[in-house]
N, C-alpha and C positions, 0 to 999 in steps of 0.2 A: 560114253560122254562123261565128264566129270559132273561131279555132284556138288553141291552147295545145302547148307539148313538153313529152312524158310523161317530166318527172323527166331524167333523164341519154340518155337513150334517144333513137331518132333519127324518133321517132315525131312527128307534127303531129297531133293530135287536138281532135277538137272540144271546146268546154268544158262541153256539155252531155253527159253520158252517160247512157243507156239501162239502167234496172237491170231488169231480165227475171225476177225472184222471182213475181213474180204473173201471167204472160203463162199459166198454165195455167187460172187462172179465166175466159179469152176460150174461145168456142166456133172451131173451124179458120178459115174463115170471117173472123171478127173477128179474128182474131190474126193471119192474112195484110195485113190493113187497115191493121193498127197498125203492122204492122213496114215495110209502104211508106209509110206516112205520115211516119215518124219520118226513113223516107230520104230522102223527100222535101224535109224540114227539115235535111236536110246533119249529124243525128244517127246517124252509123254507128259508133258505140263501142258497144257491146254490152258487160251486166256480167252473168255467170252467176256460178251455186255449181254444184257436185256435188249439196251437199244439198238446193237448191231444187228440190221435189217429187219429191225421190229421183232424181231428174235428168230427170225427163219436163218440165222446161222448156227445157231446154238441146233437146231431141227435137222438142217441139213447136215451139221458135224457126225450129230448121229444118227443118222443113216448112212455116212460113210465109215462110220468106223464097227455098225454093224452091232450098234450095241446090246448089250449082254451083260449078266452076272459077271461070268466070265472075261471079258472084255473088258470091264467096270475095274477088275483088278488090278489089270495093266497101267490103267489111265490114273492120271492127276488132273481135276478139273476143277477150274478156279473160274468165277464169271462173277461178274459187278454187278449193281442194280442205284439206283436212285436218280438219271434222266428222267422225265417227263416231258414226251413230246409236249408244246403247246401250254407249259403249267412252268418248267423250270426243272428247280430240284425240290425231291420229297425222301425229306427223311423219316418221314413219319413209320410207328411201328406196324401202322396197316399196310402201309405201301412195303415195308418191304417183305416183310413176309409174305404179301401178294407177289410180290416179283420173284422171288425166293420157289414160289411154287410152282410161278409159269416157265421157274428154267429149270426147275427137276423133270418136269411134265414133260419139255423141248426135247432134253440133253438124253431122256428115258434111262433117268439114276435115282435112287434113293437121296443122294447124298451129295454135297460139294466138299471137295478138299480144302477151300478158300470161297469166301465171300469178302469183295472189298465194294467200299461206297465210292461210287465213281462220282469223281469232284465233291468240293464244299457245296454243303447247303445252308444260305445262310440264315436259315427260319430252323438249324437243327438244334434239335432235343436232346441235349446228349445223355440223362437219362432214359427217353425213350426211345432212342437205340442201343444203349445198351440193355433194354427192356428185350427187344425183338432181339437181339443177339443171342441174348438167353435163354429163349425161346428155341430158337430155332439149334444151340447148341445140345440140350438138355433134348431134344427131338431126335437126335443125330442128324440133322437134318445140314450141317453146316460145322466142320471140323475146326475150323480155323478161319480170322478175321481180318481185313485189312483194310487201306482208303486207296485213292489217288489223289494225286495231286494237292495234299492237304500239306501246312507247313509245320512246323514244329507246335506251335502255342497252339494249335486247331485239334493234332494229336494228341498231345497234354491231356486238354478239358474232356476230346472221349472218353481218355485211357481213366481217367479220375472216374469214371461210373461201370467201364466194361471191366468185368471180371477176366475175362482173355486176354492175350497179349493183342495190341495189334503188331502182327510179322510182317505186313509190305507195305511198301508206298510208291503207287506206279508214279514216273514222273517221268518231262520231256526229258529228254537227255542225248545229244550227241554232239559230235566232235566243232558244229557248228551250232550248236543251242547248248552252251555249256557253262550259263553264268552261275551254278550253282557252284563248281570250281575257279571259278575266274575270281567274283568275289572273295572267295577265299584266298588266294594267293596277292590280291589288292589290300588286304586288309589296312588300316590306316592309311591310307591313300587319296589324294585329291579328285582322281579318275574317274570316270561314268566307269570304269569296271568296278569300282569298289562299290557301287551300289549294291548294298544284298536286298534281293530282289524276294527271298524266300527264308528269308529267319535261321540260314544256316542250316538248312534242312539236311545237306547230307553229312555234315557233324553230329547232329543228334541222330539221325536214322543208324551211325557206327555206335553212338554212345549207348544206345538203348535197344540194339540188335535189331533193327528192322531191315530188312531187305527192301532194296532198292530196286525199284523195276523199272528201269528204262523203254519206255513207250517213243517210237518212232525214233529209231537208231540210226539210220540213215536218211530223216527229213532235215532241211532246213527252214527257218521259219516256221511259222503253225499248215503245215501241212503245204507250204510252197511248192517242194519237188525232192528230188535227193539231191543230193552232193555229188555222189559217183557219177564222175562223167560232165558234171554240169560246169560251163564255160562262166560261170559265175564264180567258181573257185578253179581256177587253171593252177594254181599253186598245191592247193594242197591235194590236187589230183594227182599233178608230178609225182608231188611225196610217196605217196600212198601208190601209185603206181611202180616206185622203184622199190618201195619195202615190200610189195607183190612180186615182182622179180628175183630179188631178193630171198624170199622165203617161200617161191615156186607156187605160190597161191592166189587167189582172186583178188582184186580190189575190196570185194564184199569180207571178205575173211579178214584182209588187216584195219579195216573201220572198225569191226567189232570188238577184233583181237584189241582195239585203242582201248574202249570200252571193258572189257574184263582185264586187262592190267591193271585199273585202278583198284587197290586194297580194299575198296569196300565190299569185294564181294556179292557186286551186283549181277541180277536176273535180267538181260535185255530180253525184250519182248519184241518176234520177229513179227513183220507184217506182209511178207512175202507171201504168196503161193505158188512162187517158182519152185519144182522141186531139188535144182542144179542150188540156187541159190541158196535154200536153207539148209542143203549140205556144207555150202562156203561159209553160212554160218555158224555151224555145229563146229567145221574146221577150225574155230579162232580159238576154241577150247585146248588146242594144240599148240598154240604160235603163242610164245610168250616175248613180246617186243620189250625191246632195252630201254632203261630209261631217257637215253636220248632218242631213241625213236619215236619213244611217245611225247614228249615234249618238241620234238621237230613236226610231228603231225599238228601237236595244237596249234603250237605258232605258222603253222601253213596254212591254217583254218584265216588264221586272222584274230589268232586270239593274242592277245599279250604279255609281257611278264613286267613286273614294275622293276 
């Protein structure tokens, strides 16, 4: 699989990463299969939450992957923390070092590769996360640091206390949620595309080396359905159906493949637990689409150009 460096970090990661949110719906069994399969495929980046399944995914991963010292050396393992069922968000440095421990405890690691704060909290401290950052790096307990779905000016004000870089920012991103590009090629324009909805986030995340992790690569809407296949986009199914044809591959490999064409050098984050699948995703690592190809995919989306 090709490699990618994670943001400022001294990390070489694969470009495909493993998002583990639904690895509790696999029976022991299945979920042992998946997570060799995926290793098999030179996919060792692992993406948890705390709050995925209250954390019995993070438990279940590892007892499928059997873990170990040994084992532990293989793997890249990155998981979020700062949901609160019932409360919101806490970013407090109690919370998250509390959260910090109950996924070492799950994951049965010393250590994370990546810690990122899953979404804005808007009561955060950003001294006092970059307090527990400190903490927890100075511990080894937490290699490297990052957010989701934070905009630029949000990133700023942490980076202004945390001594670390921060190297990722998960964020929605596919070929039908894609106004982080749309606004940008709107620029000066009268249009509801030129609305920037997110402060230009992936110009500064290029500007300042942050890796981009695209979360839910083939949903449309916040978690509606996929794309692929869906009679809601007949158009840019065609498309993507004939550039399948085309280059002997899945549907699922040239959606991706849209995705890692763009220069920023993004990390999509797969939600699959198909094992067929996250091979077609691992495949887009290979399909390098022309620039009218990916510009004929956008506009089949129903995106537009001014």
């Amino acid at each position: 699989m090709r490699t990618i460096q994670l943001g400022k970090s001294t990390l070489q990661v694969p470009t495909i990463a493993v998002g583990c949110m639904r690895i509790r719906s696999l029976a022991p069994a299945e979920a042992e299969r998946f997570v060799s399969a995926a290793l098999e495929e030179g996919a060792n980046y692992f993406d948890h939450a705390d709050i995925y399944g209250d954390g019995s995914c993070e438990t279940i991963f590892a007892q499928a992957v059997h873990m170990s010292d040994t084992v532990r050396e293989k793997l890249l393992i990155q998981t979020k923390c700062g949901i609160r069922r019932g409360v919101g968000f806490d970013f407090s440095k109690e919370h998250i070092l509390e959260a910090v421990e109950g996924s070492l405890k799950r994951l049965k690691t010393d250590y994370l590769d990546a810690l990122l704060l899953h979404r804005p909290d808007a009561l955060m401290e950003p001294e006092e996360v970059a307090d527990a950052f400190d903490t927890l790096y100075s511990s080894g307990k937490v290699r490297w640091f990052g957010v989701s779905n934070q905009n630029p000016m949000q990133m700023q004000l942490l980076q202004k206390y945390m001594r670390q870089p921060i190297v990722a920012d998960q964020l929605q991103l596919s070929i039908t949620n894609a106004t982080m590009i749309t606004s940008g090629l709107h620029v000066n324009m009268l249009s509801d595309d030129a609305l920037n909805r997110d402060g230009s986030v992936l110009d500064f995340c290029r500007l300042n080396d942050i890796t981009i992790q695209p979360w839910s690569p083939f949903q449309f809407g916040f978690f509606e359905g996929v794309f692929l296949g869906s009679e809601k986009y007949p158009e840019l199914n065609r498309k993507i159906d004939e550039l399948a044809a085309k280059y002997a591959v899945s549907n699922t490999t040239i959606a991706m493949a849209w995705l890692l064409r763009h220069p920023a050098k993004m990390q999509p984050i797969t939600g699959t637990m198909n094992i067929q699948r996250l091979r077609d995703c691992v495949k887009a690592t290979e399909i390098q689409l022309t620039r009218q190809e990916w510009y004929d995919i956008y506009k089949a989306a129903g995106n537009t150009l001014p």
